[in-house]
PLY file of the C-alpha trace (Angstrom):
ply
format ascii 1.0
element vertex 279
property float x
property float y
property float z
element edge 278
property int vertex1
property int vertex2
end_header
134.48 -162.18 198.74
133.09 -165.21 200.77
129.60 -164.81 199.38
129.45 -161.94 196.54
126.67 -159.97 195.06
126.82 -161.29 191.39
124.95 -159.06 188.47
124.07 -161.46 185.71
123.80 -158.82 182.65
121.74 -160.97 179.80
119.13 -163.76 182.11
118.77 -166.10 178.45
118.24 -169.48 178.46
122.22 -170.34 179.45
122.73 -166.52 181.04
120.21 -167.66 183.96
120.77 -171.36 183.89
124.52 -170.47 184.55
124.01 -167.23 186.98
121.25 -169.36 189.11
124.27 -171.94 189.53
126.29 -169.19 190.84
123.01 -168.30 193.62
124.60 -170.81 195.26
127.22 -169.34 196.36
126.40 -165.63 196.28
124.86 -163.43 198.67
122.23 -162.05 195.79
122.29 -162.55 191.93
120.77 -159.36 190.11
119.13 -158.85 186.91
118.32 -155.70 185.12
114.11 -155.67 184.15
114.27 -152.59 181.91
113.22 -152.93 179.04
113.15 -157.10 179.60
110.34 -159.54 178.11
108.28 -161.12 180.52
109.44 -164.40 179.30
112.59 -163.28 180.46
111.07 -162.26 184.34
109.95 -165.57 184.06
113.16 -167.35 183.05
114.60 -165.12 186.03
112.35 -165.85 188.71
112.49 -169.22 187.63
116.00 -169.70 188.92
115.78 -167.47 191.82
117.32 -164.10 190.47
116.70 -160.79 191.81
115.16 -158.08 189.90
116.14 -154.46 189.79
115.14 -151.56 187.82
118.41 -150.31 186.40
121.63 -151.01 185.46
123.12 -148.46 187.51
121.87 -150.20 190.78
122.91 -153.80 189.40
126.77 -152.48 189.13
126.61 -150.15 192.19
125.91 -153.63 194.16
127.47 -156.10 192.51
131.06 -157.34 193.45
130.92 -160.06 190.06
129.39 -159.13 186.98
129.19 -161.74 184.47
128.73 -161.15 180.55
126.42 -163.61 178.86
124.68 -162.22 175.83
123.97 -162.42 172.13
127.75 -161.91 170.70
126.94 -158.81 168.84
125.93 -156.87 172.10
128.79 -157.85 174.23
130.77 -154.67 173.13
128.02 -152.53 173.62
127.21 -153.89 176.78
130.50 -153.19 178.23
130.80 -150.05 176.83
127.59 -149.49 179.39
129.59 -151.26 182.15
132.42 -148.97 181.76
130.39 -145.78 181.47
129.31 -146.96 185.14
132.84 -146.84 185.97
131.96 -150.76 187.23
135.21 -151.53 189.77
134.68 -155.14 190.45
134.95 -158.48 188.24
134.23 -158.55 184.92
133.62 -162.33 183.52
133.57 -161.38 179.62
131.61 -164.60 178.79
130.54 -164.60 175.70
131.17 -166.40 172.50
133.49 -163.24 170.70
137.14 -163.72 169.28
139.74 -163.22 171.56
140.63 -159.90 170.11
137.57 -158.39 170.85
137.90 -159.84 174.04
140.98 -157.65 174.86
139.34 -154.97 173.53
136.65 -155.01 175.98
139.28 -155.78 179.07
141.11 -152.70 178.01
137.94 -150.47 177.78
137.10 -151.60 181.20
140.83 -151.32 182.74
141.57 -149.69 185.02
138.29 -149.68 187.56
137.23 -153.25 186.42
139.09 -156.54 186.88
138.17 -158.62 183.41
138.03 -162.36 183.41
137.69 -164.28 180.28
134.88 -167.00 180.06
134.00 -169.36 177.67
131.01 -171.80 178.06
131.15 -175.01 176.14
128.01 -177.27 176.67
124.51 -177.17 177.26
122.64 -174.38 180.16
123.08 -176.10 183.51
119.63 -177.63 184.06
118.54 -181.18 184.40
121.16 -183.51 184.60
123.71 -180.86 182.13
126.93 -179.80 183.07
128.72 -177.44 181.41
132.33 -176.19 181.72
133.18 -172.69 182.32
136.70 -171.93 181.06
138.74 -169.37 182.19
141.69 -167.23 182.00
142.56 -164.12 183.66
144.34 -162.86 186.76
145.12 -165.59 189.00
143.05 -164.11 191.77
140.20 -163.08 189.86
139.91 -166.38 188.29
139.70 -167.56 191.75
136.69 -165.87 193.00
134.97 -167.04 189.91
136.16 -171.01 190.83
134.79 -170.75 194.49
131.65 -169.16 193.04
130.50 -172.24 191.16
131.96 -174.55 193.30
129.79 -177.66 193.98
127.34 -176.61 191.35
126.40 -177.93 187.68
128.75 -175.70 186.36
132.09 -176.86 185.94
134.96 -174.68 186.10
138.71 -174.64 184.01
141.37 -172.26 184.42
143.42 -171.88 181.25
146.11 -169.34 182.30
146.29 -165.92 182.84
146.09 -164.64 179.41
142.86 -162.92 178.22
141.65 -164.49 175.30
142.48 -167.82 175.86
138.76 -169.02 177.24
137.28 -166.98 174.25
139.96 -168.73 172.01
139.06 -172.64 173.36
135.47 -171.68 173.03
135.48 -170.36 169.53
137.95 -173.23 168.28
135.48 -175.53 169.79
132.26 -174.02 168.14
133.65 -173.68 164.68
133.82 -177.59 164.59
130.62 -178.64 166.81
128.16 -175.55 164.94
129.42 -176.84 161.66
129.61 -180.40 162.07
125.41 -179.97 162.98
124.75 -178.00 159.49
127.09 -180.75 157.48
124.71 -182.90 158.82
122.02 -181.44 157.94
122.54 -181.10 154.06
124.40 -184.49 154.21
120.96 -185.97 155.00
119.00 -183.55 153.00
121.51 -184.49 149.95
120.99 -188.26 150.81
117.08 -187.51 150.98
116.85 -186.63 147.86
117.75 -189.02 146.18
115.92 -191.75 148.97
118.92 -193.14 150.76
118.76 -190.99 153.71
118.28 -193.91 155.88
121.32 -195.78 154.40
123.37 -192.58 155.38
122.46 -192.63 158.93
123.11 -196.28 158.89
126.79 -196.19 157.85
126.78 -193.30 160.05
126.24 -195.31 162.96
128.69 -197.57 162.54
131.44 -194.72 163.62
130.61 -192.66 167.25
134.20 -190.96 167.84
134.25 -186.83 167.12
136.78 -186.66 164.11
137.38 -183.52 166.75
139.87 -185.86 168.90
141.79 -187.15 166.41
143.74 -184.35 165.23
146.58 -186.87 164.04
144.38 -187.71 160.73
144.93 -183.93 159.27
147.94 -184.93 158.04
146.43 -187.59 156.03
143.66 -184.99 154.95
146.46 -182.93 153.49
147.86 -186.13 151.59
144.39 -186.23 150.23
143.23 -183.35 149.53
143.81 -183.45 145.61
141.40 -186.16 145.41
139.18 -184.67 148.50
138.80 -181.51 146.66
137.12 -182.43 143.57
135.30 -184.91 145.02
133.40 -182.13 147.67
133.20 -179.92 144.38
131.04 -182.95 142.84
128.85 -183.02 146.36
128.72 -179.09 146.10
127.23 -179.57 142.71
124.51 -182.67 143.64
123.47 -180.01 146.75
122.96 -177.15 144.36
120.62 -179.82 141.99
119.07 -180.48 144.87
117.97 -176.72 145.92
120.48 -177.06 148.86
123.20 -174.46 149.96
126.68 -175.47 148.45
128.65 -172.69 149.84
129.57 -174.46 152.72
131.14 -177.36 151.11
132.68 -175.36 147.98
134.68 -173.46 150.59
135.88 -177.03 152.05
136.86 -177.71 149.04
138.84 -174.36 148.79
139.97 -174.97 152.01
141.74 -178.47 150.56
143.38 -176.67 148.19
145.71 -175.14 150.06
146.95 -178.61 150.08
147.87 -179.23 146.87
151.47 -179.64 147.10
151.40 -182.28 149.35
150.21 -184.83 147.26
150.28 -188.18 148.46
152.98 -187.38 151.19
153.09 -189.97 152.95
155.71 -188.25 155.92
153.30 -185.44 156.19
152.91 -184.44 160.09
150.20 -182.61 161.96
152.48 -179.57 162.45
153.81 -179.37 158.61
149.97 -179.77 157.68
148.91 -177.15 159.82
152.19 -175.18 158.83
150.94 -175.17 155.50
147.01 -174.37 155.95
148.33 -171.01 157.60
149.97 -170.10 154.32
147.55 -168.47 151.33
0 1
1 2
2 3
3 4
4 5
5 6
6 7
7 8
8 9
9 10
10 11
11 12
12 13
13 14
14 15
15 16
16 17
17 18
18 19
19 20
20 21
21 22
22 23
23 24
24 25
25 26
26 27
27 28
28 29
29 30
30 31
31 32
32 33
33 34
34 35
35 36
36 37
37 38
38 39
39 40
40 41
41 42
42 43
43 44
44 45
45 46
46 47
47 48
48 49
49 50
50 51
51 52
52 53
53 54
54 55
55 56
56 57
57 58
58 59
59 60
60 61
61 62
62 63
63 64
64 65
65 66
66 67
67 68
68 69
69 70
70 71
71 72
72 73
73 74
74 75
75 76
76 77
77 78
78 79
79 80
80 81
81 82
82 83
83 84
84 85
85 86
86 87
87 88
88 89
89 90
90 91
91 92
92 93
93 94
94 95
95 96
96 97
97 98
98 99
99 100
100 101
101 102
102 103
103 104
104 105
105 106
106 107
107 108
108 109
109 110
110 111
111 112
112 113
113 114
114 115
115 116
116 117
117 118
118 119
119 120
120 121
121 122
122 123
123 124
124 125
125 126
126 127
127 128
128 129
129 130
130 131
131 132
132 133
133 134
134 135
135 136
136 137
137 138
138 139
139 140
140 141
141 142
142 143
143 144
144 145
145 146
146 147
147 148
148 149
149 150
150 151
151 152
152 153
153 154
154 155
155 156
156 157
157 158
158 159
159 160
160 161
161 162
162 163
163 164
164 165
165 166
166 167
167 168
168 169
169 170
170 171
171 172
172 173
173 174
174 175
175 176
176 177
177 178
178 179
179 180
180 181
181 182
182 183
183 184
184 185
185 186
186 187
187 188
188 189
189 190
190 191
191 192
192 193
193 194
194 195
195 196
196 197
197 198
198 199
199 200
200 201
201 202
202 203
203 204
204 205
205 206
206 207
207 208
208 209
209 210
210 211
211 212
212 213
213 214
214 215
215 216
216 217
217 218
218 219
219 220
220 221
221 222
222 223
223 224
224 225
225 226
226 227
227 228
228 229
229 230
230 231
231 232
232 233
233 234
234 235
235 236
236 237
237 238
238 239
239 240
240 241
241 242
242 243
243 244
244 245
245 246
246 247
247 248
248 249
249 250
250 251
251 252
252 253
253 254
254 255
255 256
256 257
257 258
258 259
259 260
260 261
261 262
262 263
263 264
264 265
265 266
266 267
267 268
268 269
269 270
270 271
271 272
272 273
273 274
274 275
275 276
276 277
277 278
C-alpha cells in the first residue's frame, strides 16, 4: 500500500483539511458528490479531492476509507460502508464514545479492517497541526502513519485496542468544549453586573490548562463542601441574570459526591477519583 486510493466519506471543514493532507501520500483521494452542497465541491476542489458520483465507486476503489462526519451519522454511514461489503481500512474518525466505536468495527468485521481515530486540534490549514490518534491493529495503524507522514497532520498510536483514540478524544473534548461555554457565562455573569473587564484581568494573570494538573482534584474533593454551595450561589446570580444555570448546578452536583471527604487533607488523585465513580 505504497501510495493508496483513500475515500474521504464527509469533505467538512476538518474532513477535507485532514483527507487533502493525506493527497500527499495517496495515489487519489475520493469524495462522494451525491447529494453534496456546492460549498462542499468547493471545499473539495479546494484541497485537491476527486469527485465521484456514488458511493459504490468511492469503496470499490478505495484501499483507505476514512470516517469524518457529524457524530450522529457515523453509524449510519457505516452501516452504508458495510452494506458495500467495503474490504479495506476503515479509520472510524469521528468524535463517538468508544462503545459505539466497537459497535461500528464489529458491523464492519469481517471484510473491513477498522482503525480508531480521534482528531484533537484545529483542520490542518495554515500554520495548524493537528494530531491524529490511533489505535487498532498494529498493521493497519501503520498504513494510516505512512499516509500522513510529513504532512500537517500529526499522527499517535495508542495501542491496539479499539476505542482508545475515541476514548482520548472524548476525554479531551468534555474539558476543552466546556471550559469555552464556562467562559462564556463567566463573562456574561461578570457583564452584568459591569466587571467583565476585571474578570478577564485576573484571568490573565493564570495561562496553564487546569487540564494538566490533574494532582489538584484531590484538593477539589477536600473542597467540595464549600465549592458546592458556593457554584449553587453563581447558579443562582446566572439565572437573575437570564443566563443558563444548568451547567453549573450540575457542577455543583457533581461536588457532592464529595461530601465525605471534608477537609481531607491525605486525599489522593486515585481515592478522589475512586470516589467520583461511586453514586
Amino acid at each position: 500500500m505504497d501510495q493508496p486510493t483513500v475515500g474521504i466519506l464527509h469533505p467538512g471543514n476538518m474532513g477535507a483539511a485532514v483527507a487533502g493532507c493525506a493527497a500527499t501520500n495517496a495515489a487519489a483521494v475520493l469524495w462522494c458528490e451525491t447529494g453534496r452542497s456546492t460549498t462542499s465541491a468547493a471545499r473539495a476542489a479546494r484541497f485537491g479531492l476527486t469527485p465521484v458520483a456514488e458511493l459504490a465507486e468511492l469503496l470499490d476503489r478505495s484501499d483507505i476509507v476514512i470516517s469524518l462526519c457529524p457524530p450522529a451519522a457515523a453509524e449510519d454511514l457505516a452501516h452504508d460502508v458495510a452494506a458495500h461489503r467495503f474490504a479495506g481500512v476503515y479509520v472510524e474518525a469521528n468524535a463517538i464514545n468508544p462503545v459505539r466505536t466497537q459497535r461500528i468495527a464489529a458491523l464492519l468485521a469481517p471484510d473491513a479492517t477498522v482503525v480508531d481515530g480521534g482528531v484533537v486540534g484545529s483542520p490542518p490549514v495554515g500554520r495548524k497541526t493537528p494530531t491524529l490518534y490511533l489505535s487498532g491493529p498494529a498493521d493497519a495503524t501503520a498504513h494510516i502513519e505512512a499516509l500522513f507522514a510529513d504532512t500537517a497532520v500529526q499522527t499517535s498510536v495508542l495501542g491496539t485496542e479499539v476505542g482508545k483514540a475515541s476514548a482520548l478524544k472524548l476525554s479531551y473534548s468534555s474539558f476543552q468544549k466546556t471550559s469555552r461555554v464556562l467562559v462564556a457565562l463567566a463573562v456574561g455573569m461578570a457583564r452584568e453586573h459591569g466587571v467583565d473587564q476585571e474578570l478577564i484581568e485576573v484571568a490573565s494573570k493564570r495561562t496553564d490548562s487546569y487540564l494538566s494538573e490533574p494532582q489538584y482534584v484531590a484538593k477539589t474533593a477536600a473542597r467540595a463542601w464549600r465549592w458546592g454551595p458556593e457554584l449553587e450561589e453563581a447558579a443562582d446570580t446566572l439565572a437573575d441574570a437570564g443566563l443558563p444555570p444548568e451547567m453549573l448546578r450540575a457542577a455543583a452536583s457533581t461536588l457532592a459526591r464529595w461530601d465525605d471527604a471534608r477537609d481531607d487533607g491525605e486525599l489522593t488523585l486515585t481515592d478522589a477519583l475512586d470516589r467520583l465513580a461511586q453514586p
